[in-house]
C-alpha positions as CSV (number, residue, x, y, z in Angstrom):
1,X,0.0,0.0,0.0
2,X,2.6,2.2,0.9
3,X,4.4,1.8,-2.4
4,X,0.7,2.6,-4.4
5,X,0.5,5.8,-2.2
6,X,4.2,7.0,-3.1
7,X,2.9,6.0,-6.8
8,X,0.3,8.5,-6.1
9,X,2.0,11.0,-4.4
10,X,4.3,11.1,-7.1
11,X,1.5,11.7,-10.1
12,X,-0.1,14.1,-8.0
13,X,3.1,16.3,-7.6
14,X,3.6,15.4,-11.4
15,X,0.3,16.9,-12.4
16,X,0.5,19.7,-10.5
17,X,3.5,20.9,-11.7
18,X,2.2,20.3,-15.4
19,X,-0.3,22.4,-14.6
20,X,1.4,25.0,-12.7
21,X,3.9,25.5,-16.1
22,X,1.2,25.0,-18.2
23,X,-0.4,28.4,-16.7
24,X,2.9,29.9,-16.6
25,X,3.1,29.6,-19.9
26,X,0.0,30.5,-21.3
27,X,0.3,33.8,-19.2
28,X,3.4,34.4,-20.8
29,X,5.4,37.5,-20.1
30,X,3.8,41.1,-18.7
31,X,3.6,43.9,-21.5
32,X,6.7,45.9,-20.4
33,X,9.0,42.6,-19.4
34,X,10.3,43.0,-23.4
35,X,11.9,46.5,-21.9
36,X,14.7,44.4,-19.3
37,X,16.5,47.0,-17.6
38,X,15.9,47.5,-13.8
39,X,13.1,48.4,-12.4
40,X,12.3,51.1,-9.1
41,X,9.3,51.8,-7.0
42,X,8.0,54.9,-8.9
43,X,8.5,57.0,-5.0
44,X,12.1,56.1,-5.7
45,X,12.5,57.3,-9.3
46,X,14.3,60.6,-9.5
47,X,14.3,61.5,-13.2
48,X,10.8,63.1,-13.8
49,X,7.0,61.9,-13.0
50,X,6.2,59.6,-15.8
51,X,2.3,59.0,-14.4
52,X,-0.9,61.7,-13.9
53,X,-1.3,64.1,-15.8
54,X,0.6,66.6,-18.5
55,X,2.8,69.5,-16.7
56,X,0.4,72.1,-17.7
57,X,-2.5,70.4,-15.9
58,X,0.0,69.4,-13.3
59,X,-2.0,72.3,-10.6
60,X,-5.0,72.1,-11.9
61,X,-7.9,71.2,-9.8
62,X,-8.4,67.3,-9.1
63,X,-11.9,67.4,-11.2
64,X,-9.8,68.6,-14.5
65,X,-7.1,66.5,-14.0
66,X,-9.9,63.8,-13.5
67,X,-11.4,64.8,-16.8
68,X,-8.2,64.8,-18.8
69,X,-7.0,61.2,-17.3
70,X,-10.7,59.9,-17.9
71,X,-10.1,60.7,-21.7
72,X,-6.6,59.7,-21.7
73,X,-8.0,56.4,-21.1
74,X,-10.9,56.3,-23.4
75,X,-14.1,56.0,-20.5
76,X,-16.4,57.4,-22.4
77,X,-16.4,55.4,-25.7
78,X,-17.1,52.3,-24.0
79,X,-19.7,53.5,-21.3
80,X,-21.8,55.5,-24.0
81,X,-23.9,53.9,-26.2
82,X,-24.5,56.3,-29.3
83,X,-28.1,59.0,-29.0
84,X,-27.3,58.4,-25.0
85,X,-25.9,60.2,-22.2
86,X,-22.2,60.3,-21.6
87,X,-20.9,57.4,-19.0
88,X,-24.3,55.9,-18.7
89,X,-23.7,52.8,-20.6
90,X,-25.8,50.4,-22.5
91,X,-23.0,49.7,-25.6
92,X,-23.1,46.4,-26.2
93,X,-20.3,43.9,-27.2
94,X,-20.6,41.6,-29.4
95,X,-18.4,38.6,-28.1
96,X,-18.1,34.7,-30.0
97,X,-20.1,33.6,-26.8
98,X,-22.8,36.3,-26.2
99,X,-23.5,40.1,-25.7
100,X,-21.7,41.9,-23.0
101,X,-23.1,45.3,-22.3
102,X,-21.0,48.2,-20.8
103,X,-22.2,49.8,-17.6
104,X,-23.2,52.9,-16.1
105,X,-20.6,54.8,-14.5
106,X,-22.3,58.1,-13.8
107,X,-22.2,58.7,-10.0
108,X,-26.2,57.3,-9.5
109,X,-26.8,55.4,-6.7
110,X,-29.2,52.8,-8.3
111,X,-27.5,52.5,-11.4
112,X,-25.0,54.0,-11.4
113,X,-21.6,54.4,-9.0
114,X,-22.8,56.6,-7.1
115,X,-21.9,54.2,-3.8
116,X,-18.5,53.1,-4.7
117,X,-16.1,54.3,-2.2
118,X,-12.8,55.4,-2.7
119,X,-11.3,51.6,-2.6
120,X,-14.5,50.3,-4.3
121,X,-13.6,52.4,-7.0
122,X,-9.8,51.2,-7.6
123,X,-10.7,47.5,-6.5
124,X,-13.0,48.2,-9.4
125,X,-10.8,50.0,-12.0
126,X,-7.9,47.5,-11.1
127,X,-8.8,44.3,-9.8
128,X,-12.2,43.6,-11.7
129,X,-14.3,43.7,-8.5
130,X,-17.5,45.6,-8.4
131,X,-18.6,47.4,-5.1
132,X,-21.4,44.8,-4.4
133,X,-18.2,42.0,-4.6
134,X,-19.2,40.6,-8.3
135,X,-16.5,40.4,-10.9
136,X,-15.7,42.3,-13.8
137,X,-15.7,40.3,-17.5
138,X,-11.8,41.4,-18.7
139,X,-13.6,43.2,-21.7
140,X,-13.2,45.9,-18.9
141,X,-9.4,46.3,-19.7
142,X,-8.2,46.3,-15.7
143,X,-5.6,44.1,-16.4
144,X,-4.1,47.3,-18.1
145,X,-5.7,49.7,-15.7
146,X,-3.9,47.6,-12.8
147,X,-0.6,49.8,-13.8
148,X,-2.6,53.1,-12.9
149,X,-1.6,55.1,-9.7
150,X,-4.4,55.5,-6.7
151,X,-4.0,59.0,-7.7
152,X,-4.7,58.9,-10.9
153,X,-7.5,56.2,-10.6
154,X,-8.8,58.5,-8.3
155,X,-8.8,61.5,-10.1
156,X,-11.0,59.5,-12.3
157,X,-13.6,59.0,-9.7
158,X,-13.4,63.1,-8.8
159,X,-14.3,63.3,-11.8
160,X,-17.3,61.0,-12.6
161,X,-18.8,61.9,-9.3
162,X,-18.8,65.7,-10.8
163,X,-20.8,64.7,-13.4
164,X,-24.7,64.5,-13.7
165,X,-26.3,61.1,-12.2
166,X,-27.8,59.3,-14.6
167,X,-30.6,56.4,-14.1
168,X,-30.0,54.3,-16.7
169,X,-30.0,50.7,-15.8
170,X,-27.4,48.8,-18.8
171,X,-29.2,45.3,-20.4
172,X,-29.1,42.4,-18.8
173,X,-25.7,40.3,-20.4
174,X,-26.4,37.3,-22.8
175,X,-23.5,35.4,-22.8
176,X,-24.0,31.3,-22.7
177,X,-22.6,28.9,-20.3
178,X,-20.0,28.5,-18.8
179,X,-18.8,32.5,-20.2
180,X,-21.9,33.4,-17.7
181,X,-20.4,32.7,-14.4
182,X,-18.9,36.1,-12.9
183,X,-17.3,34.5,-10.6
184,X,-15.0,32.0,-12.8
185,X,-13.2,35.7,-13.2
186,X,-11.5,35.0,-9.8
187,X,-9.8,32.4,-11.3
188,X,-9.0,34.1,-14.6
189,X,-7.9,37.1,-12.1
190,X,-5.2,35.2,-10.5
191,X,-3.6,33.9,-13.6
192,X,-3.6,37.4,-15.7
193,X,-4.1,40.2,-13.9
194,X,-0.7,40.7,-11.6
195,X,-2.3,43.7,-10.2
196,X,0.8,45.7,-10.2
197,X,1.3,49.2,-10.4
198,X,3.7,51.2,-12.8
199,X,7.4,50.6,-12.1
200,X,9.4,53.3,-13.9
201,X,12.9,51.6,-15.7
202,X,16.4,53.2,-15.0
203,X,17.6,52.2,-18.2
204,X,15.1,53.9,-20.4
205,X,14.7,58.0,-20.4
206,X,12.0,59.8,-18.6
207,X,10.2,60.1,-22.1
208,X,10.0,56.6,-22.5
209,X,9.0,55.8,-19.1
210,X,6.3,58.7,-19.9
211,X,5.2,56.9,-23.0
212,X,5.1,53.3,-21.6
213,X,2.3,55.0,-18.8
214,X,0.5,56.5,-21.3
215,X,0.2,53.3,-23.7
216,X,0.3,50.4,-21.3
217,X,-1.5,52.0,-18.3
218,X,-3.7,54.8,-19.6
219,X,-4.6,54.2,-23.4
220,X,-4.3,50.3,-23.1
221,X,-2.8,50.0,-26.2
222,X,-2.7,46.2,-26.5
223,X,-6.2,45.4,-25.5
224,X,-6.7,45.9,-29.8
225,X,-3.5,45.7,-30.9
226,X,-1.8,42.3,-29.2
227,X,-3.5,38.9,-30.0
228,X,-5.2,36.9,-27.1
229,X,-4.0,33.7,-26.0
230,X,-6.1,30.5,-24.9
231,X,-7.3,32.4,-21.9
232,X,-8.2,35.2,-23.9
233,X,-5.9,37.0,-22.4
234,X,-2.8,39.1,-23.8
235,X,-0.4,37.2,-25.3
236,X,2.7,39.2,-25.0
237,X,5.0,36.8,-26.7
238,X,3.2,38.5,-29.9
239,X,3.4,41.7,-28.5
240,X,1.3,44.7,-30.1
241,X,1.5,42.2,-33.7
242,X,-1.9,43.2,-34.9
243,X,-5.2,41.4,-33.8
244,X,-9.2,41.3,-34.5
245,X,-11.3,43.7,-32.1
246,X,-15.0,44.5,-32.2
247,X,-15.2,43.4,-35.7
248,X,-12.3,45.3,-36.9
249,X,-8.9,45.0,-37.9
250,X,-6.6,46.5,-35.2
251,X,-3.1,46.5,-37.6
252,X,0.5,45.8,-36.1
253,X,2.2,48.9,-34.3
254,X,5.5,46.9,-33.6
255,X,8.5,48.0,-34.9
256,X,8.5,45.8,-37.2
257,X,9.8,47.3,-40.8
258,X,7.7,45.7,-43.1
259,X,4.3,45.5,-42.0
260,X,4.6,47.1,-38.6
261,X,5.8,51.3,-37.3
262,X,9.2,50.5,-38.2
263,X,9.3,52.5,-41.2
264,X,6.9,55.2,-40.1
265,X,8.8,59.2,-39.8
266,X,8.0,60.0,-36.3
267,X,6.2,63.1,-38.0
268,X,3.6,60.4,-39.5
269,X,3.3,58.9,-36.4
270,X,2.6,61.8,-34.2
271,X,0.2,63.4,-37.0
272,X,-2.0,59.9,-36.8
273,X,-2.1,59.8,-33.3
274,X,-3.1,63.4,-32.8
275,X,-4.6,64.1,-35.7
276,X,-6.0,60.2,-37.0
277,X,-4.1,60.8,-40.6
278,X,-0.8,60.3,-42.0
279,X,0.2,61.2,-45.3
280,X,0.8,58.1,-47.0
281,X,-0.1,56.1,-44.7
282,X,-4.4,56.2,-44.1
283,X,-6.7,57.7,-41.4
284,X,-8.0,56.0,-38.2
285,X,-11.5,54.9,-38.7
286,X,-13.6,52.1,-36.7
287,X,-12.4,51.9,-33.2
288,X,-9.0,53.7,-33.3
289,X,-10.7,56.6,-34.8
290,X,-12.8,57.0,-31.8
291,X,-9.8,56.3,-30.2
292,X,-8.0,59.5,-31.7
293,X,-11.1,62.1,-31.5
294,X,-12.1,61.3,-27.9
295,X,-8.6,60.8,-26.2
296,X,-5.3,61.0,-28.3
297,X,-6.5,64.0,-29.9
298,X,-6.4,65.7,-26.4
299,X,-2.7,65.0,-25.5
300,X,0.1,67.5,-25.5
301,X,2.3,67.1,-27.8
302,X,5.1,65.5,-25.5
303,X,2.8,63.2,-24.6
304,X,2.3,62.1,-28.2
305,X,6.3,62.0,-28.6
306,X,7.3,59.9,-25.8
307,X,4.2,57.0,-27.1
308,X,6.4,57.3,-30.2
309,X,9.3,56.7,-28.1
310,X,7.8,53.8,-26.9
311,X,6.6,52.1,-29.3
312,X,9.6,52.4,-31.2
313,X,11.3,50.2,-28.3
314,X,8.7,47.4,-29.2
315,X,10.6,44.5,-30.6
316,X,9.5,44.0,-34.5
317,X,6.5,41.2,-34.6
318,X,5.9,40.4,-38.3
319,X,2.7,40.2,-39.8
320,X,3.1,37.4,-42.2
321,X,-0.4,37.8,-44.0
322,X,0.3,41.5,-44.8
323,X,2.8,42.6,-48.1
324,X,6.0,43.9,-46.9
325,X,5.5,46.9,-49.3
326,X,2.0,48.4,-50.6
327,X,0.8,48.9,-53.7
328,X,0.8,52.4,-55.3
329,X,-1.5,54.9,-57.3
330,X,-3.6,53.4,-59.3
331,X,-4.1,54.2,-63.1
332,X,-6.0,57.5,-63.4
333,X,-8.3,56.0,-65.4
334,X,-11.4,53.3,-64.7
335,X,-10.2,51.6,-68.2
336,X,-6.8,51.0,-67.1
337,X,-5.6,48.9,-64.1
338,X,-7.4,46.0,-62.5
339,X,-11.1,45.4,-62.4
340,X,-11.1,41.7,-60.5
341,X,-15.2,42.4,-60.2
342,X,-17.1,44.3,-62.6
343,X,-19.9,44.3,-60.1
344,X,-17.9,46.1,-57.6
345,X,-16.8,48.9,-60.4
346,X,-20.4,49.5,-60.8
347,X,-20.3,50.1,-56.8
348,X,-17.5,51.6,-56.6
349,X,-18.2,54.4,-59.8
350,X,-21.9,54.7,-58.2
351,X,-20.7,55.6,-54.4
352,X,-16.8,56.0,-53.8
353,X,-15.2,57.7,-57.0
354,X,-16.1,60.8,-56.4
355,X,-14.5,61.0,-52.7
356,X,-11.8,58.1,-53.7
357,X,-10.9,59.0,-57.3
358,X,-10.1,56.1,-59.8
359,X,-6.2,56.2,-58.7
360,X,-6.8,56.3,-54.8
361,X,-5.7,59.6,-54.4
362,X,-8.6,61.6,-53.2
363,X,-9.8,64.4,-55.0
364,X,-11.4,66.1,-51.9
365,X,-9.4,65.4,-48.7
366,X,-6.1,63.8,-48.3
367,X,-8.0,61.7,-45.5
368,X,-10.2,60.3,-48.2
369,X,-6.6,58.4,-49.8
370,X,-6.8,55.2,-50.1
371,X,-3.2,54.8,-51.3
372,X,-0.5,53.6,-49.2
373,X,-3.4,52.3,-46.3
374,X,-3.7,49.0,-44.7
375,X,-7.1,48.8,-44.8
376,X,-7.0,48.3,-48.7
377,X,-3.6,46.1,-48.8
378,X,-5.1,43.6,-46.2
379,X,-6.2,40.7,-48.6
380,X,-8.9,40.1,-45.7
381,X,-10.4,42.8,-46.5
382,X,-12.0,43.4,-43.0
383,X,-11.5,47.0,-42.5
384,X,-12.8,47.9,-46.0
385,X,-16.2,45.7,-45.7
386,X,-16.7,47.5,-42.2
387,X,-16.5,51.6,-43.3
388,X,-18.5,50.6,-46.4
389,X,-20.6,49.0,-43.6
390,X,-20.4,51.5,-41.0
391,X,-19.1,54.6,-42.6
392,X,-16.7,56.7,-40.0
393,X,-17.6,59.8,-38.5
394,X,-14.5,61.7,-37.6
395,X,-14.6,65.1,-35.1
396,X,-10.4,65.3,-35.8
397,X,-8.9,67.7,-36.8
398,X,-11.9,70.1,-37.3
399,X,-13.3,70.2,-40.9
400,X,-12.4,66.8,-41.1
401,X,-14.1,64.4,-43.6
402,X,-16.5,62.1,-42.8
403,X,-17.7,58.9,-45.2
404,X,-21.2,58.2,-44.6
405,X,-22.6,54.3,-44.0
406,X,-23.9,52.1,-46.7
407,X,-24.7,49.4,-45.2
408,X,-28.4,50.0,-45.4
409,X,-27.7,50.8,-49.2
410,X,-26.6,47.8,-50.8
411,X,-26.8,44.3,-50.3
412,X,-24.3,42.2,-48.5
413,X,-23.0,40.8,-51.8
414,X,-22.6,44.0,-53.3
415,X,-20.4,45.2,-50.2
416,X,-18.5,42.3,-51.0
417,X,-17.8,42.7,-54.4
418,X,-17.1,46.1,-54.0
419,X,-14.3,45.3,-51.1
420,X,-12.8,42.6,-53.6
421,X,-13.0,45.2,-56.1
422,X,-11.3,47.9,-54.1
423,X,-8.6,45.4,-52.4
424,X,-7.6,44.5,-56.3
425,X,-7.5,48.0,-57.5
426,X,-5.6,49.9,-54.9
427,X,-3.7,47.0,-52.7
428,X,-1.3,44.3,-53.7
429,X,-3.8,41.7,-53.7
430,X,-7.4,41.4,-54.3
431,X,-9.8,39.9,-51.4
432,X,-12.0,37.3,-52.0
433,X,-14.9,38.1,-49.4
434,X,-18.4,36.6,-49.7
435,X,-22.2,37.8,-49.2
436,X,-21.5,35.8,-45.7
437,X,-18.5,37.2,-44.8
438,X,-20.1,40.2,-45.0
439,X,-22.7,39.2,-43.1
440,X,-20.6,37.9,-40.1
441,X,-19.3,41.4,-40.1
442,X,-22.6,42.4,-39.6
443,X,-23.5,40.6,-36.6
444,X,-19.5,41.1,-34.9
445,X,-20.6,45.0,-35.3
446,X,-24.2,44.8,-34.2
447,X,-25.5,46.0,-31.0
């Protein structure tokens, strides 16, 4: 007996360390473990004050820091849903296993936060935990938040609480079984969310330690940008390589040279991020144009520098689906150049010449140019279907141009066609989407 109970002893320590390496390595590294280089408490770093706020908000009241922070990190976007009040949630998420709604994060009582405490608040903000002890789903990016200050996080709450309650109770969550269980998050908690706060690194300047804040803590830049692993968690082994997000295409920001930032000017870089456009290069539309009207847009200009900093210090992740180099102009004219789908031509003379021109060099706006973009050199073609789709209202710069929706103007298979069409015309190779692709991206986008 005693030689059966060592024999079970023995698979028991076995299997638990299997499993133990098996979750070490599906949670991989952290986001900023790339960087090396030694790390200090932030109290003991000396060289600047890479979290809160810019330096010319740096004695402004705790409400308009609040404010500035609260956009730094995108609140509103998520917690509105469009025609609604600000913060009061409702959006809705459209997930592989159900709808997840955002919720309201006005300061009501009832339905609102209007009883979080102070610690409610950053258990909230950073550990997933809601004031009545429920967890948060991870669509709620605290993993990121986690690397916030209690000031800052706080600052946020000064804020929200000086805003309007609103009663506005968010729809009930449809997610299936077993995605349903709030409290399975405890579990998914322990394994990916180290709930640490921001360690500046020696090695690197005060601009980069100012950047890292600002695009791993505040603007939680690889919540779109860095593919999930089995736990749908980040998986920083492919750090910030490009991944799939509400439907669109979030495209690589590594350094990488080919299909990543490594060959962007900085110039281009800070003129997308503050502006959503880059000669040459494309505007933001879908989520990261949101993303540049409601919070980028509002940095100072260091601000924007030192993310450029930062993200220049991202190790190259290739995108091997994307062409190292993009196409250029097309012919001038409609007779000359590629027409893979004479059904889309028809589309695309009846709705996008006159904005897009036959070459893809916009006659109207630069921010109408097609040439040079991802979007039209992906041969998945996602991006394009979804602003045919969806159009993209842009508030940055002011006077900027807008393309309205068509997806309530032509049928799916016409958006199709009209995506291969474009993707053939204007990229390096032409998609080969389908009436129920389209549809798919329908439903990924639908509330």
């Amino acid at each position: 007996m005693s030689g059966v109970m060592r024999i079970l002893a023995s698979l028991v320590v076995i299997a638990i360390v299997a499993v133990a390496l098996g979750v070490w390595y599906i949670r991989g590294p952290g986001p900023l473990d790339f960087a090396g280089g030694t790390k200090v408490a932030l109290a003991d770093y000396r060289a600047g004050k890479p979290t809160g706020v810019p330096a010319s908000l740096e004695k402004a009241s705790l409400v308009e820091r609040g404010e500035w922070l609260a956009k730094a990190a995108d609140c509103m976007v998520c917690h509105t849903k469009p025609g609604e009040k600000e913060y009061s949630g409702g959006l809705g998420f459209k997930l592989p296993f159900g709808m997840l709604y955002s919720t309201n994060i006005t300061p009501d009582k009832e339905t609102g936060i209007g009883n979080y405490s102070d610690q409610d608040f950053l258990n909230a903000v950073r550990r997933g935990k809601r004031h009545d002890g429920a967890r948060l789903y991870p669509a709620m990016p605290y993993a990121s938040y986690a690397y916030m200050t209690d000031e800052d996080v706080l600052a946020v709450k000064a804020y929200l609480f000086s805003l309007p309650p609103v009663r506005a109770k968010a729809p009930e969550n449809t997610l299936s079984f077993p995605f349903n269980q709030r409290w399975a998050m405890i579990f998914w908690s322990a394994v990916f969310n180290p709930d640490t706060r921001f360690t500046p690194d020696t090695s690197k300047s005060p601009e980069w330690n100012r950047g890292a804040y600002l695009a791993e803590a505040l603007a939680h830049c690889g919540e779109c940008h860095t593919p999930r692993n089995l736990g749908f968690a980040l998986d920083n082994r492919k750090k910030f390589a490009g991944a799939i997000t509400a439907g669109w295409r979030a495209f690589n920001i590594s350094s990488d040279k080919a299909t990543g930032l490594g060959n962007w000017r900085d110039q281009d870089l800070i003129s997308y991020l503050s502006l959503g456009h880059a000669a040459g290069h494309g505007s933001a539309s879908g989520p990261m144009g949101e993303a540049v009207d409601h919070s980028f847009s509002q940095f100072a200009p260091e601000d924007i520098r030192a993310i450029v900093v930062y993200l220049r210090s991202v190790p190259p992740q290739p995108s091997p689906d994307l062409p190292a180099v993009t196409a250029p102009a097309a012919p001038a004219s409609h007779r000359d150049g590629v027409t893979a789908d004479a059904r889309g031509k028809r589309v695309f003379a009846s709705a996008c010449v006159s904005c897009h021109g036959w070459s893809g060099e916009s006659p109207m706006s630069p921010m109408a140019t097609l040439t040079g973009t991802w979007a039209v050199n992906d041969p998945a073609a996602i991006n394009v279907a979804q602003i045919v789709l969806s159009g993209t209202k842009r508030h940055t710069p002011d006077g900027a141009l807008s393309m309205p929706a068509f997806g309530n103007a032509y049928t799916d298979d016409e958006i199709a066609a009209v995506a291969n069409y474009v993707t053939a015309r204007f990229g390096t190779e032409g998609s080969k989407l389908t009436a129920k692709d389209v549809a798919e991206l329908r439903e990924q986008t639908a509330e």
